[in-house]
C-alpha positions as CSV (number, residue, x, y, z in Angstrom):
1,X,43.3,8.4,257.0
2,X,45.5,6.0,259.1
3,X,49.2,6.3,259.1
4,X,51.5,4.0,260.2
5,X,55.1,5.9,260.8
6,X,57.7,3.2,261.3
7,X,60.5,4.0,264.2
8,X,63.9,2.7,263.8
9,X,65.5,2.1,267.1
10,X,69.2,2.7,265.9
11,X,68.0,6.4,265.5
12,X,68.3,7.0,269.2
13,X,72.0,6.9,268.3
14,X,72.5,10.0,266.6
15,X,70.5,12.9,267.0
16,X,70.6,14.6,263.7
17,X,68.7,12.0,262.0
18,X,67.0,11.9,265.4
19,X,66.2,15.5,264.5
20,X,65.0,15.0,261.2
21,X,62.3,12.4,262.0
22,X,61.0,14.5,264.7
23,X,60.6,17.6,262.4
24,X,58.1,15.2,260.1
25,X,56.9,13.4,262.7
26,X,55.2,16.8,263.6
27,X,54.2,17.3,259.9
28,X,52.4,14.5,259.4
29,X,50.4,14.5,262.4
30,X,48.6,17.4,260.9
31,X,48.1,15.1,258.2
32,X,45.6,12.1,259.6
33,X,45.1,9.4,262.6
34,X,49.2,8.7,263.5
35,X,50.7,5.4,265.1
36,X,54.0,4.9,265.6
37,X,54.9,0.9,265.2
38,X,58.4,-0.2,266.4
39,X,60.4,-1.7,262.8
40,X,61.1,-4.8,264.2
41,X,57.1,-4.9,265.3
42,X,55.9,-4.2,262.2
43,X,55.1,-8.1,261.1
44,X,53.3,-8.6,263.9
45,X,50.3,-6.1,263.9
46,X,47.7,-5.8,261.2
47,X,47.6,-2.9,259.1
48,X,44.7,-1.5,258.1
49,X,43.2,-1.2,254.4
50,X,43.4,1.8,252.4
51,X,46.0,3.3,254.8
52,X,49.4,4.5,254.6
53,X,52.9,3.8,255.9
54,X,55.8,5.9,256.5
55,X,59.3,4.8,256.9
56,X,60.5,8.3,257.5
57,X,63.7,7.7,260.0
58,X,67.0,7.3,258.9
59,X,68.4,3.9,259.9
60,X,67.2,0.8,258.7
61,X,68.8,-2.6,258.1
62,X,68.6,-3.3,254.2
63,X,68.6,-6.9,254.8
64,X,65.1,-6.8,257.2
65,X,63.8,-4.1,255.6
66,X,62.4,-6.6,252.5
67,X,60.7,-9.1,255.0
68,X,59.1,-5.4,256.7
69,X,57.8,-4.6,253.7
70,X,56.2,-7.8,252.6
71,X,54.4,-8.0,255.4
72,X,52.9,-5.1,254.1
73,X,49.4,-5.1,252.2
74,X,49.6,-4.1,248.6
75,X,46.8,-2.1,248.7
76,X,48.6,0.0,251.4
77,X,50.6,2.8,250.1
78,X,54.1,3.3,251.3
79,X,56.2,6.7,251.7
80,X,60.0,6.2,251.8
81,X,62.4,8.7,253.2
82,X,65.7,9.3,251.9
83,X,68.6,11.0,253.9
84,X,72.2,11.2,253.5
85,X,73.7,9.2,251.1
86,X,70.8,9.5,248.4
87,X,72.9,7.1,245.8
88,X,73.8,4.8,248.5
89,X,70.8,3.9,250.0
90,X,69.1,4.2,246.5
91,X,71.0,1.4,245.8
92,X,70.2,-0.5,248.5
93,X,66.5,0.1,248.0
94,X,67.1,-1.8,244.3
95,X,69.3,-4.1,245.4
96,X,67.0,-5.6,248.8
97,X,63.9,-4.9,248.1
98,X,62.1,-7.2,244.8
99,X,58.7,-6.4,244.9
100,X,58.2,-2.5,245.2
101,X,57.0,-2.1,241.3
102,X,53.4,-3.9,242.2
103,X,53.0,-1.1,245.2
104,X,51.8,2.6,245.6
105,X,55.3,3.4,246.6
106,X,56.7,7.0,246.8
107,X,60.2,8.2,247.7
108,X,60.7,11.2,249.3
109,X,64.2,13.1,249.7
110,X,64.5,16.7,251.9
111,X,66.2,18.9,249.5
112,X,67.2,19.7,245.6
113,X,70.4,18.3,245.7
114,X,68.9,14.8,247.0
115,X,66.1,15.3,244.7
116,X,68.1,16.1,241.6
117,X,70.2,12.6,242.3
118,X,67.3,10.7,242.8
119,X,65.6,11.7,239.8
120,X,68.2,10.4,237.6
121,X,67.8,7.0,238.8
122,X,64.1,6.5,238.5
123,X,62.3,5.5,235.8
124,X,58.9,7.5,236.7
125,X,59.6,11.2,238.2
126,X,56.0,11.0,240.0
127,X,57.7,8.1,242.1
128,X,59.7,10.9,243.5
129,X,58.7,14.0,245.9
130,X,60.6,17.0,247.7
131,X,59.3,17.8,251.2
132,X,62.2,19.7,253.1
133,X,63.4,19.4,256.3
134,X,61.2,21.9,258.9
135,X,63.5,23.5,261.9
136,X,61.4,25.1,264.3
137,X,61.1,28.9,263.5
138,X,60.3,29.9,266.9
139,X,63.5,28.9,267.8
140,X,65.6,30.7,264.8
141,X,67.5,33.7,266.2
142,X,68.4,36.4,264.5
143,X,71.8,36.5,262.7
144,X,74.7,38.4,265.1
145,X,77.3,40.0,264.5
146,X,81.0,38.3,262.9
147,X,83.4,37.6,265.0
148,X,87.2,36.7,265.4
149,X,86.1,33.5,266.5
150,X,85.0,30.9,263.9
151,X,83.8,27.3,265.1
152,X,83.3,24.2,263.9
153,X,81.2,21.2,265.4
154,X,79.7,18.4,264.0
155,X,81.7,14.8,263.2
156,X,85.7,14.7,262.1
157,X,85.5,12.8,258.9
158,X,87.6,12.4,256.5
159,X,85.3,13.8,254.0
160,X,84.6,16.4,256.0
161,X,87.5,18.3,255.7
162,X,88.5,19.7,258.9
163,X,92.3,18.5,258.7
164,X,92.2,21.0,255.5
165,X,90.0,23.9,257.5
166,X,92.8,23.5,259.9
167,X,95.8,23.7,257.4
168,X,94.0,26.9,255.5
169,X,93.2,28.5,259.1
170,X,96.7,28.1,260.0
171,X,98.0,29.6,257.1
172,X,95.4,32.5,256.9
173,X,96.3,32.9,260.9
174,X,100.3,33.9,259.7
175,X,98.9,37.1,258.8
176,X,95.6,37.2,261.4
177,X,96.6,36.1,264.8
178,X,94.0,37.3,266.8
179,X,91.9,35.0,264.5
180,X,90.4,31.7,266.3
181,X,88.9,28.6,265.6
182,X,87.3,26.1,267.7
183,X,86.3,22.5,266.9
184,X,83.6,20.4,268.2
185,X,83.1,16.8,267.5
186,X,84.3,13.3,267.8
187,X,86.5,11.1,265.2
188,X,85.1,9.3,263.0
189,X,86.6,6.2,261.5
190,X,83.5,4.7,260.5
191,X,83.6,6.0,256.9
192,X,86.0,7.3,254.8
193,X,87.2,8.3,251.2
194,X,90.6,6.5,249.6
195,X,91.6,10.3,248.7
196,X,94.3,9.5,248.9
197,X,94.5,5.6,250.0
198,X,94.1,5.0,253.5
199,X,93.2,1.6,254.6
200,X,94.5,1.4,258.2
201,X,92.3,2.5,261.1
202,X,92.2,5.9,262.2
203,X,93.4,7.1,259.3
204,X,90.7,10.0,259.3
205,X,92.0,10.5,262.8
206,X,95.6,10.7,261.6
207,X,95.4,13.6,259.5
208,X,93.0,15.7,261.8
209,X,95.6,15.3,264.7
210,X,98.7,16.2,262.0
211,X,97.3,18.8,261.0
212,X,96.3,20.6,264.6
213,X,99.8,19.6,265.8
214,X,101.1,21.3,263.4
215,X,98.9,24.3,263.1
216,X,99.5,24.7,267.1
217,X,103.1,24.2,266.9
218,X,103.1,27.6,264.5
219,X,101.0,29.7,267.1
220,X,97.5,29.9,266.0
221,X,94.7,30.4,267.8
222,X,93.0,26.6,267.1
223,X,91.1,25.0,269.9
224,X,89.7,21.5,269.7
225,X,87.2,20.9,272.6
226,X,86.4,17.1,271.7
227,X,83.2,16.4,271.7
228,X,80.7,18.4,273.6
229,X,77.5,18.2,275.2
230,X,74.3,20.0,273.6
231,X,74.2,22.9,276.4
232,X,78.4,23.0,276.6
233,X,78.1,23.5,272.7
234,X,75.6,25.9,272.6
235,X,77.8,28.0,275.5
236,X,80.6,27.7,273.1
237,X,78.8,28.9,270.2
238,X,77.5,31.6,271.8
239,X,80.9,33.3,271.9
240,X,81.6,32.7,268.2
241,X,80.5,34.4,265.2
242,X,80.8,32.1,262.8
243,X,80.0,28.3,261.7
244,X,82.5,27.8,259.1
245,X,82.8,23.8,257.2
246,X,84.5,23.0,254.1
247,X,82.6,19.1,253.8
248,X,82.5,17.8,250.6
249,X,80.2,14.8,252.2
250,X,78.2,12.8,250.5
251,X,76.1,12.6,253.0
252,X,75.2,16.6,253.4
253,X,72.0,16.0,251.8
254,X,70.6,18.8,253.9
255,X,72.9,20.6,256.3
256,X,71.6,20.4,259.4
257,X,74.6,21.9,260.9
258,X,74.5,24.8,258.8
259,X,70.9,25.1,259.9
260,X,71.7,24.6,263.8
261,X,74.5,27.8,263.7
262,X,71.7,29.6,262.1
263,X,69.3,28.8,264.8
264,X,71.5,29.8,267.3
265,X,72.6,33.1,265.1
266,X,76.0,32.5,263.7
267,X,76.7,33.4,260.2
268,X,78.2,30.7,258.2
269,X,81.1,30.1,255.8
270,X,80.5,26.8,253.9
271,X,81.3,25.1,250.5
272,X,78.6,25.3,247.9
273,X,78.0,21.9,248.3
274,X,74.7,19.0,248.4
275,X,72.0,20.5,250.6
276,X,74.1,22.9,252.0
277,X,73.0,24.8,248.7
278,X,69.2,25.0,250.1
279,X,71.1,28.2,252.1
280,X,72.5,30.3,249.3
281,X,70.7,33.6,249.2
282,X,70.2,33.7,253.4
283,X,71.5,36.2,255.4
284,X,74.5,35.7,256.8
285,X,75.6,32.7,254.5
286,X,78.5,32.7,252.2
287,X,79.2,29.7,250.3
288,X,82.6,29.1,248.2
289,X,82.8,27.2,245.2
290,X,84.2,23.8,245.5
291,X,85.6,21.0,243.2
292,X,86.9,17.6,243.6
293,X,89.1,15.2,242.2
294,X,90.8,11.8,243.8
295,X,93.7,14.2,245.2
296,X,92.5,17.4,246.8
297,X,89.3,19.5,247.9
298,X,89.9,22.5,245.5
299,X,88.5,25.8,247.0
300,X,89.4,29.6,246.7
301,X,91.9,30.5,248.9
302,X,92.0,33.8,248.2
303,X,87.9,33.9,248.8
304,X,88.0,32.0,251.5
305,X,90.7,33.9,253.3
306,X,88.8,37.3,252.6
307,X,85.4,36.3,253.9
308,X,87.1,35.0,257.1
309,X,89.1,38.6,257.7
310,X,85.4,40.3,256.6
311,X,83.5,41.4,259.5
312,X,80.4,42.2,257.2
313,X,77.4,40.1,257.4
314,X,76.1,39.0,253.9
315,X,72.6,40.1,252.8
316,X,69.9,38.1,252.0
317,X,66.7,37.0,252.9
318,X,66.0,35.9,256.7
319,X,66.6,32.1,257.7
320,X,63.1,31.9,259.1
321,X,61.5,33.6,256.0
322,X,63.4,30.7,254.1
323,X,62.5,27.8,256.2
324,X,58.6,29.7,255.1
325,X,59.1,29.1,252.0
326,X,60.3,25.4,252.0
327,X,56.8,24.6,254.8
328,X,54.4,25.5,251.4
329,X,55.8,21.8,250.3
330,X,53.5,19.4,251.0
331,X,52.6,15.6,250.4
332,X,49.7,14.8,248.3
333,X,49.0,11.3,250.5
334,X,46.2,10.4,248.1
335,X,48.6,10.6,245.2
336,X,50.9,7.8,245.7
337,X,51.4,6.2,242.3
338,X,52.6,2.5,241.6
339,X,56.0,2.5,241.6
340,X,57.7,2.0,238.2
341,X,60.9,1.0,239.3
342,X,64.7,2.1,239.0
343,X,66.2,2.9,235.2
344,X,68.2,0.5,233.7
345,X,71.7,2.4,233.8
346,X,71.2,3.3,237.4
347,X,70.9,-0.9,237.8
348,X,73.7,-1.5,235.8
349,X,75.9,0.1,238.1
350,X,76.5,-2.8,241.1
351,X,79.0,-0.6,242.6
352,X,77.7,1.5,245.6
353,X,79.4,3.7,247.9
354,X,80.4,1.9,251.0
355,X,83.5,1.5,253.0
356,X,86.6,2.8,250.8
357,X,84.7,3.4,248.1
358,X,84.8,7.2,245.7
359,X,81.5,7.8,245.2
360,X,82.2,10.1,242.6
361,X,83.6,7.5,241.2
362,X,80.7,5.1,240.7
363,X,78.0,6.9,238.8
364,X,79.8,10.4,238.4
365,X,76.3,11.0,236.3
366,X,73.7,11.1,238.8
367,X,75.5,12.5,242.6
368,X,77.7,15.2,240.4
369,X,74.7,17.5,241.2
370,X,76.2,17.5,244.8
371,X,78.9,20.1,243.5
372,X,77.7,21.6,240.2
């Protein structure tokens, strides 16, 4: 079987969707005859009959994407990969693109969380598959021992919640001084929740720097590094123990974070949260409960606070004999059904969760799997 896998060139600008591809890139060479086409190539060469294409990276612009597709045979079947904001860009699938119901068109998302949203916005569940994300096992370590020193890395959003890591840290540091964190990552303004209102730039920014000001002003041990290089971040976390994150993003439709500290063999404090669930039950992972409303992140402090003074390692199975269990998923690519389209309350809902939008907000029904 030909496949076509379609390469977006934005990817090149961030490496954890960069990351992603690759991993089913690999996959679905085992698969059948691969060719990669550049996106803004694909109307110029002819596709084969009875073959398949695969949009499987993670950046695409909407408003090409419908003339892409056209271009497209309709005998051809089509895989579609979903990452990060599942409802988001499932809405911007309905909204741009008119004539997927006459096509053999499958979406496929990387974890339960992603899978669970999408579901509820489909009209046909076989439209729909799960086919997880694939580290590479022979680079898993094995989980070390805690630490003092708890780190950080990925971007500083507002939705991530490092200005609150930061204030909890602090407070947990009054009566744990030898205690450290580090952080890891640039500022992102790109995005971010009106929790509470913030429509001035840098607002994200704002709070991170208030709140490590602050914390630093009282004495603890709280590093930022900016952002880092791959090898001068891997140096760093090779002196910590711990990966710890408290995002409530929308966009943690995986974790691929949470699955790079356990790579490189830190244990991990996180929120129970999107596909940062797919860990629960691993060795070395704790999650915490988390809720959210228009005015805080709610968390356990009192959990929190004891799993970052505990220098015990949680049990549970290993990472690599988890990342086992997710490579039994496959893709039936001779079972790609004509796609029945989106459900008629998911349509009804024209808001979507851009810029200074709550996406909890706008179809509270199908992303509150992200935190029950």
């Amino acid at each position: 079987m030909k496949i076509y896998c379609i390469k977006s060139n934005l990817i090149e600008n961030w490496s954890s969707a960069a990351a992603l591809s690759q991993s089913y890139y690999s996959r679905y060479k085992l698969m059948g005859d691969i060719e990669f086409v550049d996106f803004h190539q694909l109307q110029k060469i002819t596709i084969q009959c009875d073959s398949i294409v695969i949009f499987c990276d993670y950046h695409y612009d909407f408003f090409e994407l419908e003339k892409k597709i056209g271009c497209i045979p309709l005998n051809t079947k089509v895989l579609f990969h979903i990452y990060g904001d599942i409802f988001g860009r499932l809405k911007g699938l309905e909204t741009s693109i008119k004539d997927l119901n006459s096509r053999a068109f499958k979406i496929v998302v990387g974890s339960k969380s992603a899978y669970n949203i999408a579901i509820k916005c489909l009209v046909d569940s076989n439209n729909l598959v799960l086919f997880p994300f694939m580290p590479n096992l022979k680079a898993i370590k094995s989980t070390k021992n805690k630490n003092n020193k708890f780190i950080y890395f990925g971007r500083i959003s507002y939705y991530k919640n490092v200005h609150t890591l930061i204030d909890l840290f602090n407070e947990f540091s009054k009566s744990n001084p030898e205690h450290e964190l580090h952080i890891a990552g640039e500022i992102d303004n790109f995005r971010w929740r009106n929790n509470p209102t913030g429509n001035y730039f840098n607002y994200a920014g704002e709070k991170f720097d208030l709140s490590l000001q602050k914390a630093k002003s009282e004495g603890s041990n709280i590093f930022y590094h900016g952002h880092l290089s791959q090898i001068k971040l891997k140096v760093l976390m090779s002196t910590c123990g711990v990966y710890i994150t408290l995002s409530t993003s929308e966009l943690e439709d995986f974790g691929l974070s949470v699955s790079e500290a356990l790579e490189n063999g830190l244990n991990v404090i996180a929120t129970k949260w999107g596909g940062i669930k797919e860990f629960s039950g691993c060795r070395g992972v704790d999650l915490i409960d988390v809720s959210l409303n228009r005015k805080t992140l709610c968390v356990s402090k009192s959990k929190l606070f004891k799993l970052l003074a505990s220098k015990e390692s949680s049990f549970g199975v290993d990472y690599a004999q988890r990342v086992n269990e997710w490579k039994v998923q496959t893709i039936n690519l001779n079972n790609i059904p004509t796609f029945l389209g989106f459900n008629d309350e998911f349509r009804s809902i024209r808001s979507t969760t851009k810029i200074h939008r709550e996406f909890f907000d706008y179809g509270k029904k199908f992303v509150s799997t992200m935190w029950e």
